[in-house]
N, C-alpha and C positions, 0 to 999 in steps of 0.2 A: 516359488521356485526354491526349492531346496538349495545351500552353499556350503560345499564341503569345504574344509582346508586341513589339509595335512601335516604340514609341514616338513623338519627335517629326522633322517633317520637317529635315532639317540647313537649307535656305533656300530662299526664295521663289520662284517657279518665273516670271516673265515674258520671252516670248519678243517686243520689239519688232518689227514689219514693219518693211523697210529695202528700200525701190527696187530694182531688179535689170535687168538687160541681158543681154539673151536674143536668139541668135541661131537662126534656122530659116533648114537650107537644104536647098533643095527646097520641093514645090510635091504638096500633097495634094485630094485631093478634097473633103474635110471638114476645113478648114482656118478655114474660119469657127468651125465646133465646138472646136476648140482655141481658138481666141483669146477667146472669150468666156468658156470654162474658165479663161482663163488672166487675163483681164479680172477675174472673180470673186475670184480667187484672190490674185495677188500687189498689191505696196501702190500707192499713188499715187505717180504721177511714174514705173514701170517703163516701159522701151522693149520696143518686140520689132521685131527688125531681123527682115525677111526678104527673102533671098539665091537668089534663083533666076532662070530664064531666060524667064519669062511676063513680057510689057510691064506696066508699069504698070498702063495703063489697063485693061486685059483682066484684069489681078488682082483691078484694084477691082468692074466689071461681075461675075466669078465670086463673089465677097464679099457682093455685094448681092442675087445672086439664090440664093444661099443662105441669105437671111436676116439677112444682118448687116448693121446700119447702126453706120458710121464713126466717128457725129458724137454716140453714144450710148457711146462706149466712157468707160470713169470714169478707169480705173486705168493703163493703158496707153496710149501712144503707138506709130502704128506707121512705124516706118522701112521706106522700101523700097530696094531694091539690083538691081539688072538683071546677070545674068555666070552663068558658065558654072562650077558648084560644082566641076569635075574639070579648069579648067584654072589653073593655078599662080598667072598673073600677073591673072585674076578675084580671085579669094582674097584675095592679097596687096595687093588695095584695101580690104581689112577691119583694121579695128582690131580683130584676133582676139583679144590680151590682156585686152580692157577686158571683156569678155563673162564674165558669172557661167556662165553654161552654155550649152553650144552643142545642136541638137539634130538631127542627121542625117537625113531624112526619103525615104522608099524614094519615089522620085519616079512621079508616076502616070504620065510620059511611057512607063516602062519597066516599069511594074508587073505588065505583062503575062509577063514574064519572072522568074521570082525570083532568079536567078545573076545575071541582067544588074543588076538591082537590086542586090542584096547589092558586086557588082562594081564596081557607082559608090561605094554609100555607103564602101566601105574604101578607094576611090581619093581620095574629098574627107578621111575619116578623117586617111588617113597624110599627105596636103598637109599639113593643119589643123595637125597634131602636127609637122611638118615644120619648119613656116613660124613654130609658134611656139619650136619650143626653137631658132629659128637665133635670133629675137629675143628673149628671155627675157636673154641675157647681154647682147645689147646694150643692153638698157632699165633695166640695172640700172648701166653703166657712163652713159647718159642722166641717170637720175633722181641721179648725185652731182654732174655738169654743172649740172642743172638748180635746184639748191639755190644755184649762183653766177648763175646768172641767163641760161643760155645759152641756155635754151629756155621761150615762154609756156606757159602752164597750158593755154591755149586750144587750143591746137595741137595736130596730132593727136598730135605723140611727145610731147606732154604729158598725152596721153588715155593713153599708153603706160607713163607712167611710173606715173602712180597706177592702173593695173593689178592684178588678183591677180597669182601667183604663176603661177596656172595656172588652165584653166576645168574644169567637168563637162562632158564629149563624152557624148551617150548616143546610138548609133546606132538607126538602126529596121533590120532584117534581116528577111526574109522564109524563107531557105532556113534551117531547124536545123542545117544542118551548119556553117557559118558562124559558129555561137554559139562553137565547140571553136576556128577560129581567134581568135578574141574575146580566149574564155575564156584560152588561154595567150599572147596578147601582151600581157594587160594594159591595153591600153592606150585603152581605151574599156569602159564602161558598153554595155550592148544592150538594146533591147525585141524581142522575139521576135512581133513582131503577129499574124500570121497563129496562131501557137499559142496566143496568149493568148485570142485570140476562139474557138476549137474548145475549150478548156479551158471558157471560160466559159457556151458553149452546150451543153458533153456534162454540167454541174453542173446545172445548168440543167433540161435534159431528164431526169436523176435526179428530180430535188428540185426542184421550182418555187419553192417558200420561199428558197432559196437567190440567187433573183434580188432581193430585198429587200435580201439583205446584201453583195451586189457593187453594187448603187446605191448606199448608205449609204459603203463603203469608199471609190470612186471618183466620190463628188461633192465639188464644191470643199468644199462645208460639211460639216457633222457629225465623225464618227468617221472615225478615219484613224491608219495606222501609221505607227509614228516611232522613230527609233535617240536615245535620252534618252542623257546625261553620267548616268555613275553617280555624282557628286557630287550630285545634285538628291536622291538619295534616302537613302547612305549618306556621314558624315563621315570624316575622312579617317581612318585607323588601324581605323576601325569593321567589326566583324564581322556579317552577317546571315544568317540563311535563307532559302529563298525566297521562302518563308512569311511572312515578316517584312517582307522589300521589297513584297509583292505587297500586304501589308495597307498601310505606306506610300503605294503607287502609289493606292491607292484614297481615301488624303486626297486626293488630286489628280482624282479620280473618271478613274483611269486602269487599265489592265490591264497588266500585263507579262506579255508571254509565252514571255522568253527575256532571254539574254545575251552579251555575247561581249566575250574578254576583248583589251585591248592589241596582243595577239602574236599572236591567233588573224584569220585569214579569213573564217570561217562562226562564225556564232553559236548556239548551242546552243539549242532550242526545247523550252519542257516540260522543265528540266531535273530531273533526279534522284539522287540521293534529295533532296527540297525540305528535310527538317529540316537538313544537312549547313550550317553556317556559311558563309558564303562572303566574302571582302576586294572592293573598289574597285577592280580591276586593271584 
C-alpha cells in the first residue's frame, strides 16, 4: 500500500488584480464578444486601446449593434486609434512599450484570404518587434535623464520610461503552416483560430458532454488553466512526488497536471513514475 504525506503548504497563495493595457490591432467581427470577456475579466481602471483603420464612429455603430453598450462597461476603458496596422509610421504613434500585451487580430477586411491574413498579421508582428527593440535602449538611457528631471512623468516618453521591458504579442493566424514560421522565430505567441474552432466542434460532435467542459475552461469565471511558481507549493531545498504536490494543490482546491522545469520549453503532462521525488527547478 502506497503512503502519501504531504504535508503543509510552504505560503499563502494571493494573486492581487493589477490594471493592464491592452493593445488590439485590427478589427474583428465579434469584437464586442471579446471586450465584454475582457470587461469581465481583467481589474478596474484596465485600458484597451484599439488600433485599426474603421472610423470611429462606425466602430462605435458596429459595437452597439452587436450588443454592447459603452456606458455599461465596469472594468475597462476603451481608447480608440484610427491608422493602418502594416504601415511603420501609423504604429509608431503608439506608445507600444507601455502595453502589457498586444494582441494581433486576423482582420475581417482580409479574412477572406488566409495567406493574405496571416501576411499582414506577421507584417504588423515584425514592425511591432521592430519599433520596439529600436526604442527599448533608448527608453532606458530616457528613464536615467529622467530621474534628473528632463522629462514629465506625463508625457508620452514618460509613459515610455515606466514601461515593461517588453509586451506579450499573441498573433491570431489562420493558415497552419504559418504556426512552423511562429514556432521557429520565437518571436510571438500565436492562436491558431480557425483550428482551434474545428478541434472544438469534432470533440464536440464525439462527445456532447465535452461542450460543458470547454464553457467552464473558456469562461471568464470558474476553472481555468494556469502555469503556478513551484515555490507556492514546495519549500526551497524541499523534495516531493507527485503525489505529494498534487495532494498540496488540493489544499488550494487546485489540480496539477504537470510540470516544467527552469531550462525546459514544454512541460511535462501526466508525469511518471508519480512516486519518483522531484526538487523546485
Amino acid at each position: 500500500m502506497l503512503q502519501v504525506w504531504c504535508g503543509k503548504l510552504p505560503k499563502n497563495f494571493i494573486v492581487p488584480k493589477s490594471a493592464e493595457k491592452i493593445l488590439f490591432c485590427g478589427w474583428r467581427r465579434d469584437m464586442e464578444d471579446m471586450i465584454m470577456v475582457l470587461d469581465a475579466f481583467l481589474a478596474n481602471g484596465s485600458e484597451l486601446w484599439m488600433f485599426n483603420d474603421v472610423p470611429e464612429k462606425e466602430r462605435e455603430r458596429k459595437l452597439i449593434d452587436g450588443g454592447l453598450d459603452i456606458n455599461r462597461l465596469l472594468n475597462i476603458t476603451l481608447v480608440n486609434r484610427e491608422g493602418n496596422a502594416v504601415i511603420r509610421r501609423h504604429l509608431e504613434s503608439l506608445p507600444l512599450e507601455s502595453f502589457d500585451s498586444i494582441l494581433i487580430l486576423a482582420d475581417e477586411s482580409v479574412e477572406d484570404s488566409a495567406i493574405q491574413a496571416d501576411s499582414r498579421s506577421l507584417a504588423t508582428l515584425l514592425l511591432i518587434r521592430d519599433i520596439q527593440a529600436k526604442r527599448l535602449p533608448y527608453r532606458e538611457a530616457m528613464v536615467t535623464q529622467g530621474h534628473r528631471g528632463s522629462f514629465s512623468q506625463g508625457s508620452w516618453i514618460g509613459e515610455m520610461q515606466q514601461a515593461s521591458d517588453k509586451s506579450v504579442i499573441i498573433s491570431e493566424i489562420l493558415d497552419p503552416r504559418t504556426k512552423n514560421l511562429l514556432s521557429m522565430s520565437k518571436i510571438s505567441d500565436y492562436v491558431l483560430s480557425n483550428e482551434l474552432v474545428s478541434m472544438a466542434l469534432a470533440m464536440v460532435a464525439e462527445d456532447r458532454q465535452i461542450n460543458d467542459v470547454l464553457e467552464e475552461l473558456f469562461a471568464e469565471e470558474g476553472n481555468e488553466m494556469q502555469i503556478r511558481q513551484a515555490n507556492l507549493y514546495l519549500r526551497e531545498g524541499e523534495e516531493l512526488s507527485f503525489y505529494e504536490i498534487i495532494l498540496r494543490a488540493r489544499q488550494r482546491r487546485e489540480i496539477v497536471i504537470g510540470y516544467r522545469q527552469s531550462s525546459a520549453e514544454r512541460a511535462i503532462i501526466n508525469p511518471q513514475p508519480k512516486t519518483r521525488n522531484r526538487g523546485g527547478h
